[in-house]
C-alpha positions as CSV (number, residue, x, y, z in Angstrom):
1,X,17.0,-0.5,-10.7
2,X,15.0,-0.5,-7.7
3,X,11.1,0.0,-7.6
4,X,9.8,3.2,-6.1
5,X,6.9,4.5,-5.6
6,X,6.6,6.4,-8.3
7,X,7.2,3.4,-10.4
8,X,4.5,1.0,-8.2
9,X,2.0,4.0,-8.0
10,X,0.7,3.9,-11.7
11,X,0.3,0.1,-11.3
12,X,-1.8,0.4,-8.3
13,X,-3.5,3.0,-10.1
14,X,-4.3,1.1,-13.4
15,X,-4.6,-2.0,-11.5
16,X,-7.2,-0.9,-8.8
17,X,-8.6,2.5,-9.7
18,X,-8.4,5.5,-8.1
19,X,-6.9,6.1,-4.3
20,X,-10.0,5.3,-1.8
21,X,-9.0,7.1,0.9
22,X,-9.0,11.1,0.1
23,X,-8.6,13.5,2.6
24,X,-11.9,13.6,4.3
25,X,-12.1,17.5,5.1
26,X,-10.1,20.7,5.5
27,X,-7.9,22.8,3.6
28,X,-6.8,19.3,1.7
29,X,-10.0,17.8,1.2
30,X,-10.6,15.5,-1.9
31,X,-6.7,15.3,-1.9
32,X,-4.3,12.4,-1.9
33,X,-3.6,11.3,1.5
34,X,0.2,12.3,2.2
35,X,1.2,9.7,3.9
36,X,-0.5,6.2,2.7
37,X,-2.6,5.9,-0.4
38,X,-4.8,3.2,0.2
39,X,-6.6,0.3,-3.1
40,X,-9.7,-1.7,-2.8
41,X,-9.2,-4.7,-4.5
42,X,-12.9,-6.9,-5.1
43,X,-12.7,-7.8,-1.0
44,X,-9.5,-6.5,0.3
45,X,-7.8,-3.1,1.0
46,X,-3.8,-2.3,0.2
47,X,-1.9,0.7,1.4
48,X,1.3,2.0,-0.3
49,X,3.6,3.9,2.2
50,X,4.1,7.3,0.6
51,X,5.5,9.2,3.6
52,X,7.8,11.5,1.6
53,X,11.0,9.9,3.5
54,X,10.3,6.1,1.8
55,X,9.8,7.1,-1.1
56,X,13.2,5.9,-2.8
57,X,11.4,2.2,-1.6
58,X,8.5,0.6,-1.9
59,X,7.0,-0.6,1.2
60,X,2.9,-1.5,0.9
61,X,0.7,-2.8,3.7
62,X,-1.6,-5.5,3.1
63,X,-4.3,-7.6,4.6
64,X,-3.9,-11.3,6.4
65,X,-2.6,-14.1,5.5
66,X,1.1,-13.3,5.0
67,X,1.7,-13.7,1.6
68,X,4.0,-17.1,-0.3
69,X,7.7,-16.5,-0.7
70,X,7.6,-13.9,-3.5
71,X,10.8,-13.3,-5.3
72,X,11.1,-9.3,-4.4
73,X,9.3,-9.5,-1.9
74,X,10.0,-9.5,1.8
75,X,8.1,-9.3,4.9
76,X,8.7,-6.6,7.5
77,X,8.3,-5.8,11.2
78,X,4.8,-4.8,11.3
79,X,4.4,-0.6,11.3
80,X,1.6,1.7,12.6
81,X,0.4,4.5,10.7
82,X,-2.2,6.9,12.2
83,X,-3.3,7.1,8.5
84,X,-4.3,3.7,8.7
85,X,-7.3,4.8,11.0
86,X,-9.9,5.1,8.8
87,X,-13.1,3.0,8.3
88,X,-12.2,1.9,4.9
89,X,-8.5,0.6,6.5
90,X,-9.8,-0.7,9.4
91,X,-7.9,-4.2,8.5
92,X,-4.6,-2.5,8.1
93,X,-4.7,-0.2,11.1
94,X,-2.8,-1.2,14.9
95,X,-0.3,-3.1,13.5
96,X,-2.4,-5.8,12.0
97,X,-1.5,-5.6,8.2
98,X,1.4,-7.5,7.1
99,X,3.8,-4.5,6.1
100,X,6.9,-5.9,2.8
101,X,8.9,-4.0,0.8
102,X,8.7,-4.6,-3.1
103,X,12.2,-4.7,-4.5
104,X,11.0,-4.9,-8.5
105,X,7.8,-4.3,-11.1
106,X,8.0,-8.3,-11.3
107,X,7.8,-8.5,-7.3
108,X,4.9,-6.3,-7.6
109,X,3.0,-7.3,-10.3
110,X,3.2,-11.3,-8.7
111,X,2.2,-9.9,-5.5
112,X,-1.0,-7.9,-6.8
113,X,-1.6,-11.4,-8.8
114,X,-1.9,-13.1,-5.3
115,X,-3.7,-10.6,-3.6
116,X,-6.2,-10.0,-6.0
């Protein structure tokens, strides 16, 4: 079976705490973001790519350096995301984080393990 993100999301979740980057103001405020939902680990940041047409796949961006060869996991072109744009993503925004797709809970739980 494939990861998606509504399998990776209560990982992140139980893993990292709550979303950090909540809609800031406006009709949604204190909402989760609809397109990225964004972790603090101790001195990083990860985004997971919830825009509602990936969410059969798992795609997460994450800070510098690109990661070892994972199992499950695989590097992609690198992607914008005006959601990125935020103070608290600020490393992840214009294309600078490294952008993989998770293929399995394994894949996801050794990447978190490196990341951390």
């Amino acid at each position: 079976m494939t990861l998606r993100v509504l399998d990776a999301l209560p990982v992140l979740v139980l893993t990292f705490g709550e979303a950090v980057n909540k809609v800031p103001s406006g009709a949604r405020k204190g909402l989760e973001n609809q397109k990225v939902m964004a972790f603090k680990s101790k001195d990083k940041v990860l985004a997971l790519d919830v825009y509602p047409s990936n969410l059969e796949t798992v795609r997460i961006w994450i800070e510098p350096p690109t990661p070892p060869s994972i199992p499950g996991v695989s590097i992609l072109d690198s992607k914008k995301c005006a959601d990125l744009e935020r103070s608290e993503l600020r490393a992840l925004a214009n294309g600078s984080g490294i952008y993989v797709e998770v293929s399995s809970r394994d894949a996801l739980n050794r990447l978190i393990a490196w990341y951390k």
